[in-house]
C-alpha positions in Angstrom: 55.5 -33.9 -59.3 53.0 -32.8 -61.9 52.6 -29.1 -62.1 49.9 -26.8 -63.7 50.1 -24.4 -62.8 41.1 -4.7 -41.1 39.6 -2.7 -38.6 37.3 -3.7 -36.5 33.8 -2.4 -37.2 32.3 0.4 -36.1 29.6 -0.5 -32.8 26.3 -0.9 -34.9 27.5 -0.4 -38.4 26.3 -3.1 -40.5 29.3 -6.0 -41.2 30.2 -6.4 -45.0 31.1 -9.3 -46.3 35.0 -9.8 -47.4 36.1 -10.4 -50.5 38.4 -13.6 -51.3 41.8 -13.9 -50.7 44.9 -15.5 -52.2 46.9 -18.1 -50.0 51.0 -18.6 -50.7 53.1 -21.2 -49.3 56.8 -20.0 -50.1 59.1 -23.2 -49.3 57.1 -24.3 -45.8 58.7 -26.2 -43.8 56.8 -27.7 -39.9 59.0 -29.9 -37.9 57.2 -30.2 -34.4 58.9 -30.4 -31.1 59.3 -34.2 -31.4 61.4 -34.1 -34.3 58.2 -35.2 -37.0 58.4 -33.4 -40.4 55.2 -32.7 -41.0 55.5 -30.6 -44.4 59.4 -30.7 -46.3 59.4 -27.1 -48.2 55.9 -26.9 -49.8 55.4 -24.1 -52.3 51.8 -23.0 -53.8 50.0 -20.4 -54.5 46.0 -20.4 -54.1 44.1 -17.7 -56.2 41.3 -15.7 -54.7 38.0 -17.8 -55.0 39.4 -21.3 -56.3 38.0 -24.3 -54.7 41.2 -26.9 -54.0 41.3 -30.3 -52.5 43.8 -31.1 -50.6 44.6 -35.1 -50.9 47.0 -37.7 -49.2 46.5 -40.6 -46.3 47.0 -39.8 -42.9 50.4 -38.5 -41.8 50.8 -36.9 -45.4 50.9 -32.9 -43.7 47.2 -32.5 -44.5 46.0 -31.0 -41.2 49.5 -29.4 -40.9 49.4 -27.3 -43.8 46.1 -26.4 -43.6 46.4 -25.1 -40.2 49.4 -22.9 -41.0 47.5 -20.8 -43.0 45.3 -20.3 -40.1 48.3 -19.7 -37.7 47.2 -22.8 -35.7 51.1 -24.7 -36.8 53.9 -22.2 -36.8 56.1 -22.6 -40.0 59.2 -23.4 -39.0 61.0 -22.4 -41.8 59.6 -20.5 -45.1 56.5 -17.9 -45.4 52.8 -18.1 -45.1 50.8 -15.0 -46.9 46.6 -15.2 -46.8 45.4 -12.3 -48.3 47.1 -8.9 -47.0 48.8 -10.9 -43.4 52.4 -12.4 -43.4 51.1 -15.5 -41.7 54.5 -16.5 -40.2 55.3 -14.7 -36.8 51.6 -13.3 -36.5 50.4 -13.6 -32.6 48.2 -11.8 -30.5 46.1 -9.5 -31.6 47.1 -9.8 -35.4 46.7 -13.5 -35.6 43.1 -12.9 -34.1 42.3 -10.5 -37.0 43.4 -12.7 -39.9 41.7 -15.8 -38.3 38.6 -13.4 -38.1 38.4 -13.8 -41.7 39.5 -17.0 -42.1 36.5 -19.6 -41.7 37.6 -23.3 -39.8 35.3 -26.2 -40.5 36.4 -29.2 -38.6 35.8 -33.3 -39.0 34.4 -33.7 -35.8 32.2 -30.5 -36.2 33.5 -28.4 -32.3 29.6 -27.7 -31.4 28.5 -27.2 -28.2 25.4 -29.4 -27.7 24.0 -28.3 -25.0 23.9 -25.0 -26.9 21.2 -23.6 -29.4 22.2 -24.5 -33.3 21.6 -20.1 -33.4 24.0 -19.8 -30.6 26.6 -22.2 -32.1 26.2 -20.0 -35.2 26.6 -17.1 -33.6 30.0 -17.6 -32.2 31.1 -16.5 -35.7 30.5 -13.2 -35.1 32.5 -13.0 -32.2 35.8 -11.9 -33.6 33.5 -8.6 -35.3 31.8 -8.5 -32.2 33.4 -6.0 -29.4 33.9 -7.8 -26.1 31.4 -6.5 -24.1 28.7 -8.1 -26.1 29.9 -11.0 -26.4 30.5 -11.5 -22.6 27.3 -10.0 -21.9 26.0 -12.3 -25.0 24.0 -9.6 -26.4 24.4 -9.7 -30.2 23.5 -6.7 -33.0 21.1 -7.4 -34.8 22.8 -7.2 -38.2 24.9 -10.0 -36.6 21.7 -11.6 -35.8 20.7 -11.5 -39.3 23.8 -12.6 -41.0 23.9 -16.0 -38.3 19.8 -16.8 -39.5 21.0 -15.4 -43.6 23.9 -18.3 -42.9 21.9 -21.6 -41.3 19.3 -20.5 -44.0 22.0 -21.3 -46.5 22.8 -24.5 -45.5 18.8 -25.6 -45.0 19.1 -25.3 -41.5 17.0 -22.5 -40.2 14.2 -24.9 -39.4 16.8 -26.1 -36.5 17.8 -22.9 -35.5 16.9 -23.3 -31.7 17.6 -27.1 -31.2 20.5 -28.4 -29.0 23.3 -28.8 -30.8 23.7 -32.1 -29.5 20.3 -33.2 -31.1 21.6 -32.8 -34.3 22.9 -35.9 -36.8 26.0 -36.0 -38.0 25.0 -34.2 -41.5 22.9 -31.1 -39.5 25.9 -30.8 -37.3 28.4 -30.5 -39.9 26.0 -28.3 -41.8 25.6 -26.4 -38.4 29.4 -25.5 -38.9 29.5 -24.6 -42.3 26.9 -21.9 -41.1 29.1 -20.8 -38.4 32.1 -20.4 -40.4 29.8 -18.4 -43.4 28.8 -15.9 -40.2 32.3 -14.8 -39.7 31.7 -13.6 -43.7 34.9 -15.2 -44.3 37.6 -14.3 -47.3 39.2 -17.9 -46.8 37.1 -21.2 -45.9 38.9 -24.3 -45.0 37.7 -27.5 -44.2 39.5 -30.2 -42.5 38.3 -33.3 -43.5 34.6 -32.3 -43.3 32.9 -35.3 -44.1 35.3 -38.5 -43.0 33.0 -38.9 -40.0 29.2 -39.1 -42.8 28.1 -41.6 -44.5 28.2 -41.0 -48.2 24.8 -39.6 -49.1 25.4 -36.9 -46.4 28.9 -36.6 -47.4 28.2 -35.7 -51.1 25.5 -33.3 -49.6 28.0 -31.9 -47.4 30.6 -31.6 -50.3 28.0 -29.6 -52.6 27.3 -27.3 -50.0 30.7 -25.8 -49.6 30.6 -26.2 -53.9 27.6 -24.1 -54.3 29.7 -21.9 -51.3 32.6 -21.4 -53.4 30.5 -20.7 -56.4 27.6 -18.5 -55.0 30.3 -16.3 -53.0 33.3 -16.4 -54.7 35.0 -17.9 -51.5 38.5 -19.4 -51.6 37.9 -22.9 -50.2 40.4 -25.3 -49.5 39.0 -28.9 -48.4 41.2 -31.9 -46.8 40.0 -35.2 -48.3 41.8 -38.8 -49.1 38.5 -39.8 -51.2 39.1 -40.0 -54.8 36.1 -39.4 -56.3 35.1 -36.5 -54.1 37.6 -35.2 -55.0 37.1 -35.2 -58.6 34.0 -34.1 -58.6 33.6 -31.2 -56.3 36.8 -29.5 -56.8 38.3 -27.8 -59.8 42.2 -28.5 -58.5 44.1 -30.8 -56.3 46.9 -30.6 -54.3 48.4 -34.1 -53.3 50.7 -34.6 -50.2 52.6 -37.5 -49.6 55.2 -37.6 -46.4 54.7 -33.8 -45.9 55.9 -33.5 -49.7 53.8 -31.6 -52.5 53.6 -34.5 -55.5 51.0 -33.6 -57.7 49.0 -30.1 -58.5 46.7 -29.5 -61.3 43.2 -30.1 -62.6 40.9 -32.3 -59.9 39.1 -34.1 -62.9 42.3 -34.8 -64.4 44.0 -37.1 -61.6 44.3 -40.6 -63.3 44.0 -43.4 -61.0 47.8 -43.7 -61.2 48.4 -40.1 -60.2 46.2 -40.8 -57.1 49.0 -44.3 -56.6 51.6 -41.6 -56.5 49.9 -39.6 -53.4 49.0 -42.4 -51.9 52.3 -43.9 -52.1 50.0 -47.5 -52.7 47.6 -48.9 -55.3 44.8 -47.7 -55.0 42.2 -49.3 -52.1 38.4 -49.9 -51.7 38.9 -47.2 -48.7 39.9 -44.5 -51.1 36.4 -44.3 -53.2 33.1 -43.6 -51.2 30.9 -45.2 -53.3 32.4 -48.4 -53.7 
């Protein structure tokens, strides 16, 4: 392997936003119930505000490892820290606070289309939000502002009160960028956010959550297998292969033989987007 190395707000007050935390990995180990190794002890450490790709085919522990640090996949063996929370052993209440402040950007977007794009939005505020406005659906308006401050982030105000479901792939995936910024996150992470785009929208996509991490400050780790997206919109790499950590360093550094070794292959047509 190549190596370089809260409480909830007060009814009214006005939410601020977080400020970025670190993300550890101490020897992580996930074996799920049917006996699949899914990550064989990883060990990393995230700084506050990098922006990391996270690279390897399908079946490499991609979506595992990215959804321990959300609490989604329970470590089986080894430590999870993200930010001030001990991820490993987390539940109830406590897990609900750290994934408060940790913003989730799927590949198949999670929108509800026969919802507004401003109501899809404003289901980030729901974990700041106390319960009996969100059952009774009536927001603050400082949450108000920060869900309209987030869509107009992304270029999507214009669609604020269209069906989600009348949405393209890009405005949808845009859509939930804006949701995830609305939680005022300290961690964004994106699980391969734009395998379902064509490329033009998928570079859009990818400079988005670029200017994110660089306007903000936000730590940002991204799930990809494309090369050159990877190179371009990410200042380090992580690569996975069989639930194994082979490579770490420098995005633009990765030679096309380094990408072979997470791959496990030479390299394809299917690994570049632009070819």
């Amino acid at each position: 392997m190549r190596q370089h190395t809260t409480q909830p707000e007060a009814e009214g007050a006005t939410p601020s936003a977080s400020v970025p935390w670190p993300i550890a990995l101490d020897q992580v180990t996930v074996r799920y119930p049917n006996g699949v190794v899914a990550l064989k002890d990883v060990s990393l450490r995230v700084e506050p505000g990098e922006m990391i790709s996270v690279v390897g085919l399908s079946g490499s522990g991609k979506s595992t490892m990215i959804r321990t640090i959300n609490g989604l996949v329970p470590a089986t063996s080894g430590t999870v820290t993200v930010g001030p929370h001990t991820v490993t052993g987390l539940s109830g209440r406590q897990l609900r606070q750290l994934r408060g402040h940790v913003g989730m950007i799927f590949q198949h977007f999670n929108l509800a289309d026969r919802a507004s794009v401003y109501q899809n939005v404003l289901v980030g505020r729901f974990s700041h939000t106390p319960t009996w406005r969100t059952l009774l659906g009536s927001a603050r308006p400082a949450d108000r502002d920060i869900a309209m401050r987030a869509l107009d982030s992304v270029g999507m105000l214009e669609k604020v009160w269209q069906r989600g479901g009348a949405l393209s792939g890009g405005q949808k995936q845009r859509v939930a960028i804006a949701r995830a910024l609305s939680q005022e996150p300290a961690v964004m992470l994106a699980d391969e956010p734009v395998a379902s785009l064509d490329p033009p929208t998928a570079h859009s996509v990818m400079a988005d959550l670029q200017r994110i991490n660089q306007e903000r400050g936000l730590t940002v780790l991204v799930n990809l297998h494309l090369m050159d997206l990877a190179r371009q919109y990410t200042t380090r790499m992580i690569g996975l292969r069989e639930g194994r950590l082979v490579y770490d360093g420098p995005a633009a550094d990765a030679t096309d033989a380094d990408f072979e070794e997470i791959y496990g292959r030479p390299i394809q047509v299917k690994d570049r987007l632009d070819r």
